[in-house]
TIGU-132714 format. One line per field, with one value per atom (N, C-alpha, C): residue number from 1; atom name; x, y, z. Coordinates in steps of 0.001 Angstrom, whole numbers. Layout:
<sites>
nr [NUM; ...]
atom [CA; ...]
X [X; ...]
Y [Y; ...]
Z [Z; ...]
</sites>
This chain:
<sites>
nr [1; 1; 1; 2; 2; 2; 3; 3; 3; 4; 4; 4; 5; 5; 5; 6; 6; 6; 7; 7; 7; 8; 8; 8; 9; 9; 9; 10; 10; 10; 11; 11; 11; 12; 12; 12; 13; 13; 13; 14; 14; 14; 15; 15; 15; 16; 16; 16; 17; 17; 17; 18; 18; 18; 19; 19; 19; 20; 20; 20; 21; 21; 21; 22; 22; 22; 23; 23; 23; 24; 24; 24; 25; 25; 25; 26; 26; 26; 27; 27; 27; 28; 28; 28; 29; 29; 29; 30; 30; 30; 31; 31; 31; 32; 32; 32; 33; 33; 33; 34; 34; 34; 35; 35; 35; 36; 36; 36; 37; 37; 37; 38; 38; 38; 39; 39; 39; 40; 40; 40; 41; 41; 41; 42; 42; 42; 43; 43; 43; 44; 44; 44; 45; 45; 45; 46; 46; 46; 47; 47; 47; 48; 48; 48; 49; 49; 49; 50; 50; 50; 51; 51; 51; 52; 52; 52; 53; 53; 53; 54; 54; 54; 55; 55; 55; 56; 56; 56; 57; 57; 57; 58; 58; 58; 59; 59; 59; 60; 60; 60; 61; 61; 61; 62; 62; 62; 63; 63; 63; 64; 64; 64; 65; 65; 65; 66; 66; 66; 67; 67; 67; 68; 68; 68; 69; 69; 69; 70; 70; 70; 71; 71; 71; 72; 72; 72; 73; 73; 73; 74; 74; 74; 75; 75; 75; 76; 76; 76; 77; 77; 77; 78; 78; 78; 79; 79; 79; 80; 80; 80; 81; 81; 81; 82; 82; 82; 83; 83; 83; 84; 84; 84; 85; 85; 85; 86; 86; 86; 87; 87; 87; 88; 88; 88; 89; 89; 89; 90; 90; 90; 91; 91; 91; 92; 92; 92; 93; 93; 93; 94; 94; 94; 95; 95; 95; 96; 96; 96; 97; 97; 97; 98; 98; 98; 99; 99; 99; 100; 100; 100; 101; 101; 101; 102; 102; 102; 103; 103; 103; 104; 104; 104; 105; 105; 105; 106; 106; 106; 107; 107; 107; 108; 108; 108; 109; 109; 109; 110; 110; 110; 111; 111; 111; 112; 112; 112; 113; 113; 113; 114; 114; 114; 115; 115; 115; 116; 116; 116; 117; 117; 117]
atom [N; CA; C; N; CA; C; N; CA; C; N; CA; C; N; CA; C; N; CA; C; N; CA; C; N; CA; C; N; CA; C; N; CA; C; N; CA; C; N; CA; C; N; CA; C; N; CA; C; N; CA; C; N; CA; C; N; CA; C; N; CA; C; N; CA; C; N; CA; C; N; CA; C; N; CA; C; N; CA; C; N; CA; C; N; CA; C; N; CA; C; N; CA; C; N; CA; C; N; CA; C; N; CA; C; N; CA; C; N; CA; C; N; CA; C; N; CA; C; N; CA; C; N; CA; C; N; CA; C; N; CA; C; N; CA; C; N; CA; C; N; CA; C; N; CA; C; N; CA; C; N; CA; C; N; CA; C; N; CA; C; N; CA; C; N; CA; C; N; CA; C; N; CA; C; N; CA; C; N; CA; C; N; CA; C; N; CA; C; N; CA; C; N; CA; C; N; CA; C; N; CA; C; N; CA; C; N; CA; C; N; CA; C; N; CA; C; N; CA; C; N; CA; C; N; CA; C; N; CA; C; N; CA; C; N; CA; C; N; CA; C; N; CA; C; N; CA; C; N; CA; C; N; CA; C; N; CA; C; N; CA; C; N; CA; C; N; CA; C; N; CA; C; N; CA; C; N; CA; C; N; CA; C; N; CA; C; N; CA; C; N; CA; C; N; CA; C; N; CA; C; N; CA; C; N; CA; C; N; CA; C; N; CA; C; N; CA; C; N; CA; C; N; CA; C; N; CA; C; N; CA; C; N; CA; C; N; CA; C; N; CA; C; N; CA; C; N; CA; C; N; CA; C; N; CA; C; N; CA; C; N; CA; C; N; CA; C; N; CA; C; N; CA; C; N; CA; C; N; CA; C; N; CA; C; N; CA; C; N; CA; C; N; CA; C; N; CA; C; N; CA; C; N; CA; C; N; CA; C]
X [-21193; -19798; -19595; -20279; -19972; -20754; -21774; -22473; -20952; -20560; -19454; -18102; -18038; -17153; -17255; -18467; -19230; -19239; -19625; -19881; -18844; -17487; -16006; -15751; -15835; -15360; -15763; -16907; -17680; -17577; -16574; -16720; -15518; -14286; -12835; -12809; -11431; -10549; -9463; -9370; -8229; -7875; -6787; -5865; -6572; -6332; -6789; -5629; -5835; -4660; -3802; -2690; -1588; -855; -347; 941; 1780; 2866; 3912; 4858; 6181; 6404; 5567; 5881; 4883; 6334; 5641; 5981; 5529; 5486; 4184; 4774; 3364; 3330; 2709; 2773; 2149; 2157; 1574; 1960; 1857; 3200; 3424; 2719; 2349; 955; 1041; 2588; 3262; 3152; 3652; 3871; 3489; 2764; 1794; 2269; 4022; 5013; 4776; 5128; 4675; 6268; 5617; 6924; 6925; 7777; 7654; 8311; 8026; 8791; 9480; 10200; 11447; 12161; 13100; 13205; 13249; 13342; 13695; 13022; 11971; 10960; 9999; 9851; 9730; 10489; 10502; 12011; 11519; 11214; 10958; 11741; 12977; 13823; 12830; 12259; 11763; 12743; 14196; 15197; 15212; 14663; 15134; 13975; 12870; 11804; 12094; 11503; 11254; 10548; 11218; 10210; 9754; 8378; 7959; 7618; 8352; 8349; 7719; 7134; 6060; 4942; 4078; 2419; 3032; 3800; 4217; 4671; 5807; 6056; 5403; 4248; 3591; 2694; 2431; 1199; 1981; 3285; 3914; 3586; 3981; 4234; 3017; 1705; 342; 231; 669; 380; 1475; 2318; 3343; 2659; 1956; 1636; -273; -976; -1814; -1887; -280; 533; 483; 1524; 2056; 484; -195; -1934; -2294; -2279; -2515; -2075; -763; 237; 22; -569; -706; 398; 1312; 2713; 2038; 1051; 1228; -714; -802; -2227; -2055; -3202; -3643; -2133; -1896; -452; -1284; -690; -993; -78; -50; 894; 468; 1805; 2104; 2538; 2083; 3072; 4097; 5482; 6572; 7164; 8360; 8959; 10479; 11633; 12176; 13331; 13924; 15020; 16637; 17701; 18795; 18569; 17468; 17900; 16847; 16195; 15537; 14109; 13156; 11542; 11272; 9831; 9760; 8344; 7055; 5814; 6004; 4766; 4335; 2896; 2393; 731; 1497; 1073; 791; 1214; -344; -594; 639; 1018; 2279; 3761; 4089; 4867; 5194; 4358; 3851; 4262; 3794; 3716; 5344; 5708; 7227; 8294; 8209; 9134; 8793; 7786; 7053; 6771; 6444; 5918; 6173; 5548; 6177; 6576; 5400; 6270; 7446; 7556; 8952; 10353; 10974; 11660; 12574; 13181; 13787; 13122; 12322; 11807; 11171; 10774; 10338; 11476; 10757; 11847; 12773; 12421; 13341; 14458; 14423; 15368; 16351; 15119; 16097; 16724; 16185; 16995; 17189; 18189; 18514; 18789; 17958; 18574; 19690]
Y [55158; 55321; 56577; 57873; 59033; 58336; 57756; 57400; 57012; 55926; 55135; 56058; 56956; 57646; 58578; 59446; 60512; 59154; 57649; 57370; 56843; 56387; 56430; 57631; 58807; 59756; 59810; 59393; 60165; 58778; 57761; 56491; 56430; 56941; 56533; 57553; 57145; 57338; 58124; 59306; 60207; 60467; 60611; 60340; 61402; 61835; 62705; 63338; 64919; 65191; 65695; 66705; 67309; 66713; 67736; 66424; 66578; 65233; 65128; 66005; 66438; 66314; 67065; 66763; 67527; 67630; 68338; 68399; 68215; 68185; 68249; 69782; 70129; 71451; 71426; 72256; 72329; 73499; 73715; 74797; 74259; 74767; 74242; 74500; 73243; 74026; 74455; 75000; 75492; 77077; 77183; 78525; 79172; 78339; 78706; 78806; 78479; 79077; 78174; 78149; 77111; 75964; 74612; 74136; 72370; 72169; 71395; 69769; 68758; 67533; 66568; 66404; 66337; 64976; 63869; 62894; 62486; 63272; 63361; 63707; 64867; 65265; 66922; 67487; 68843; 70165; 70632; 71806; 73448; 74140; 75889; 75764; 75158; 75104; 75090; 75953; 74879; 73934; 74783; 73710; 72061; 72071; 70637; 69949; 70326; 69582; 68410; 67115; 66025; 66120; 65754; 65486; 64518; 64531; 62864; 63144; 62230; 62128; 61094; 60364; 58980; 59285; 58353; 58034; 57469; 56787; 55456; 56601; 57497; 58475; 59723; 60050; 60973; 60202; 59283; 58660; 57973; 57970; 58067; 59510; 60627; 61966; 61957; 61902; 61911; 61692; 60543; 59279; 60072; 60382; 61292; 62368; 63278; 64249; 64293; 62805; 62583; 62274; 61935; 61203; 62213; 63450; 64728; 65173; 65570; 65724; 65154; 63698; 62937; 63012; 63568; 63879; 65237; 65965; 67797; 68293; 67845; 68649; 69487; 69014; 70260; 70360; 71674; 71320; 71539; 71215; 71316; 70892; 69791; 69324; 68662; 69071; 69042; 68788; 68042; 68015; 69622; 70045; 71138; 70515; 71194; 70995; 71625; 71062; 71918; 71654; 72789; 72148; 72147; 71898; 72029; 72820; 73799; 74425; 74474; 74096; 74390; 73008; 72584; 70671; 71001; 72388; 72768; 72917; 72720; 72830; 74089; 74118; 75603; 75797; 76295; 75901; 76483; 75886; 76325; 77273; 77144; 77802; 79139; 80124; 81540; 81165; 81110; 81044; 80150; 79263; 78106; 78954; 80127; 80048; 81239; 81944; 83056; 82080; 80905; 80643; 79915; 79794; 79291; 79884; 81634; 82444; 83935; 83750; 85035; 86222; 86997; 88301; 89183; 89397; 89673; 91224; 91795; 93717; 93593; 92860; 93112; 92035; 91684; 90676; 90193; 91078; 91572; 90399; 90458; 89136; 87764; 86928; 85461; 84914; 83480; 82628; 82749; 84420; 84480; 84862; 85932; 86484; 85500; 84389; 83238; 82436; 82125; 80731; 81414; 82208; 82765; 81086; 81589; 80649; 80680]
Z [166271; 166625; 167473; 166971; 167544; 169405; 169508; 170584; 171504; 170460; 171836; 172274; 171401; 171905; 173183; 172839; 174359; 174992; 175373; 176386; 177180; 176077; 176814; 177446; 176853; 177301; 178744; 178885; 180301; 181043; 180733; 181785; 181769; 181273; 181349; 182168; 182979; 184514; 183662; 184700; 184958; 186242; 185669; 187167; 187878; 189290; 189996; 190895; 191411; 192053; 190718; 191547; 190538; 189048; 188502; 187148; 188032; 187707; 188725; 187749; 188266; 189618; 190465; 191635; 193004; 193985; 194830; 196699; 197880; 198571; 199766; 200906; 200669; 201512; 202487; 203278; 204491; 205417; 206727; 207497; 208442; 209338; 210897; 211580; 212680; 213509; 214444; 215150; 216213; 215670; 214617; 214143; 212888; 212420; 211265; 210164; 209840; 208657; 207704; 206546; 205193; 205862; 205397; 205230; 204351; 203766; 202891; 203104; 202735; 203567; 202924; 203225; 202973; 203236; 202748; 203087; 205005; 205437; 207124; 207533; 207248; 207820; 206664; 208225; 207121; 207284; 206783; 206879; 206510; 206706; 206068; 204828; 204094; 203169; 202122; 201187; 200244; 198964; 199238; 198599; 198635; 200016; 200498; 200194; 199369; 199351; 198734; 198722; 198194; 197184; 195510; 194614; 193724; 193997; 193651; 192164; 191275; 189994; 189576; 190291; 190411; 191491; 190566; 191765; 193106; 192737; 194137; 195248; 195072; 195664; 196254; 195147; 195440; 196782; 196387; 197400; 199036; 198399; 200060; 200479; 199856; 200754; 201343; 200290; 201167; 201853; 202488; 203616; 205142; 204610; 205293; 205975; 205183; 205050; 206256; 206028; 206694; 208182; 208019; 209498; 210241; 209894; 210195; 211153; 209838; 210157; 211805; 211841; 212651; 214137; 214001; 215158; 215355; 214904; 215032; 214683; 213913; 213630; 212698; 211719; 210405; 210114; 209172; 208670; 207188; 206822; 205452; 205136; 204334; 203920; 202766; 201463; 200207; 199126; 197693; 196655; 195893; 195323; 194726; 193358; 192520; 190920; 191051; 190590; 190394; 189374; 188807; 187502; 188192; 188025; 187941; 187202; 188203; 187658; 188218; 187546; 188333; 188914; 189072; 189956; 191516; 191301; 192603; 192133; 193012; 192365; 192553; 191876; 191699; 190996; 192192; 191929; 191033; 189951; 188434; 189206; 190110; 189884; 190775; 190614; 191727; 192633; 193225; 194710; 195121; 194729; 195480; 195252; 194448; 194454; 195271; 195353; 196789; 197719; 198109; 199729; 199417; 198444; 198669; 198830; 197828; 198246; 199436; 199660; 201229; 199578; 200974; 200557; 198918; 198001; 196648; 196947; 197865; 198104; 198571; 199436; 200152; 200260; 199110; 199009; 199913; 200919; 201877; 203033; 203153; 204311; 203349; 203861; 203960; 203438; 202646; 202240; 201417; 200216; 199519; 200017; 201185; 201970; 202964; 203157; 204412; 203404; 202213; 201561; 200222; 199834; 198326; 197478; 196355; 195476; 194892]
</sites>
């Protein structure tokens, strides 16, 4: 019994990629700024991000996000974990939530400064 269990373990499927919800991130390839996409497109807002609370959704932004890729609008365009606060996302890891609100010395510039919550 203990056998069939290690050998489920090591043959059953997990999902792959973020827990939802997510976002899709990215950086413009005109100007290098983070920016996130959004039912219309992609926007510097990270307010306005789109959040996929489903696979079906998440795996559109990808596809979005590969397009973008495809056309040279954006690079590296990726899902983010977010949680929600207030009804607005809001990366859960570090590093994402650095590239969502700019600079932590100086609050005074990036996105916290362009888009107050």
């Amino acid at each position: 019994m203990v056998d069939d269990v290690k050998t489920n373990a090591k043959t059953a499927k997990t999902p792959k990629g973020p827990k939802l919800p997510v976002i899709m991130t990215a950086n413009d390839l005109l100007d290098g700024e983070v920016v996130f996409l959004t039912r219309d497109g992609w926007s510097f807002d990270p307010r306005h991000a789109l959040v996929a609370a489903d696979a079906e959704t998440a795996g559109w932004m990808e596809a979005q996000g590969r397009r973008a890729f495809a056309e040279n609008r954006v690079v590296d365009a990726y899902l983010v974990e977010v949680r929600l606060e207030d009804g607005l996302p809001v990366a859960t890891h570090f590093r994402e939530a650095i590239r969502q609100k700019g600079p932590t010395i100086h609050p005074q510039f990036g996105k916290q400064a362009d888009f107050p919550a």
